[in-house]
N, C-alpha and C positions, 0 to 999 in steps of 0.2 A: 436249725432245729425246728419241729416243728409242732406244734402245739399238740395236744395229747387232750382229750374229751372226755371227763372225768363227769356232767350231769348224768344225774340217775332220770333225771324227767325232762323234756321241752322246755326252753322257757317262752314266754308270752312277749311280742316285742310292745309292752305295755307301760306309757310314761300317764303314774298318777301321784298326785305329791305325798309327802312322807316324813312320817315325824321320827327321829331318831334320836336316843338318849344310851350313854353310855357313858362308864365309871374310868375317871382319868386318875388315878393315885385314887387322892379321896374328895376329890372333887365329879360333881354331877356334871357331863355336859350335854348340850342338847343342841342339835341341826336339824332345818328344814330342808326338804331339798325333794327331786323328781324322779321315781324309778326309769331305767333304762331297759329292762324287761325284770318279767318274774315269771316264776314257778311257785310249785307249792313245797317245793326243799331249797328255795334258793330266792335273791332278788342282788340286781347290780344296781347300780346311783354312781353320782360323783359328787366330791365335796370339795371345797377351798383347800380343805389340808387331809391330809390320811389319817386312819385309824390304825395301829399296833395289827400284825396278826392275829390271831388269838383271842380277841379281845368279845368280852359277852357286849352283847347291844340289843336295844328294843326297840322296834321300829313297829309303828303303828299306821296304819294307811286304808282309804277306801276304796273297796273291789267294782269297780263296775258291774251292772247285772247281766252284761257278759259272758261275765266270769263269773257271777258269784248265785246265777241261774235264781236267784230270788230276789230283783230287786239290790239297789247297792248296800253291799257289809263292810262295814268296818270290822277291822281284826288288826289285834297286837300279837306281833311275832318276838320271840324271843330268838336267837342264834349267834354266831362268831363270825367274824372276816377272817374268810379263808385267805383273799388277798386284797393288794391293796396295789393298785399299780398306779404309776406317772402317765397321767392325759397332756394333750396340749394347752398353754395358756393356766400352768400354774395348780393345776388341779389332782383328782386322786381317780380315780375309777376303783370302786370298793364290791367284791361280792361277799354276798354274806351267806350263808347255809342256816337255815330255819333249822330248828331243832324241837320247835314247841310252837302252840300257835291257841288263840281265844279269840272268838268275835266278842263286842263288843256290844250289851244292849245298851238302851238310852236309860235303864235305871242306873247302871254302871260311871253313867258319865255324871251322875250326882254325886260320887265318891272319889274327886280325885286321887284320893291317898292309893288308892288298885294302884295308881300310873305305872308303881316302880319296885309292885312287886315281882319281877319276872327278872331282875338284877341282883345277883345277890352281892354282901354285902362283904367287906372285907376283913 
């Protein structure tokens, strides 16, 4: 069978690290880890274990200025794993589809409590 091309945009074959938090039941969890490319409706990564389909998550990361034509931005993405596939060596390969997205200034980063507003709650 053979795979079916379902991005609306290019993605960027761009590995910059990434912070990710999402709602397990009702527990908070939170993974570090490396994009495998991004776009501006999507980003893939891989993690130790998979994520649910479906599932809301927040991933927060810095755009090189590249990409982000001013200098590096930070921006928190909000969206879901569309999938979640088996890598080699135990792993998950995860994409996720952006849904919502914020840069992030440096007054903002004296406010932790923002972190987790873009999850809602259950």
């Amino acid at each position: 069978m053979s795979f079916l091309e379902r991005r609306r945009t290019s993605r960027l074959p761009l590995q910059v690290p990434i912070l990710l938090r999402w709602r397990d039941g009702s527990e908070m969890r939170e993974a570090r880890t490396v994009s495998e490319d991004v776009s501006s409706h999507g980003v893939y990564f891989s993690l130790p274990e998979g994520i649910e389909d479906g599932t809301t998550v927040e991933i927060e990361m810095t755009l090189p200025s590249q990409v982000a034509l001013s200098g590096p931005s930070r921006v928190r993405c909000v969206g879901r794993v569309q999938r979640c596939e088996p890598e080699e060596g135990a792993k998950a390969g995860m994409a996720v589809s952006i849904s919502r997205y914020e840069f992030i200034y440096r007054r903002d980063e004296a406010h932790p409590e923002k972190d987790l507003f873009l999850i809602p709650q259950d």
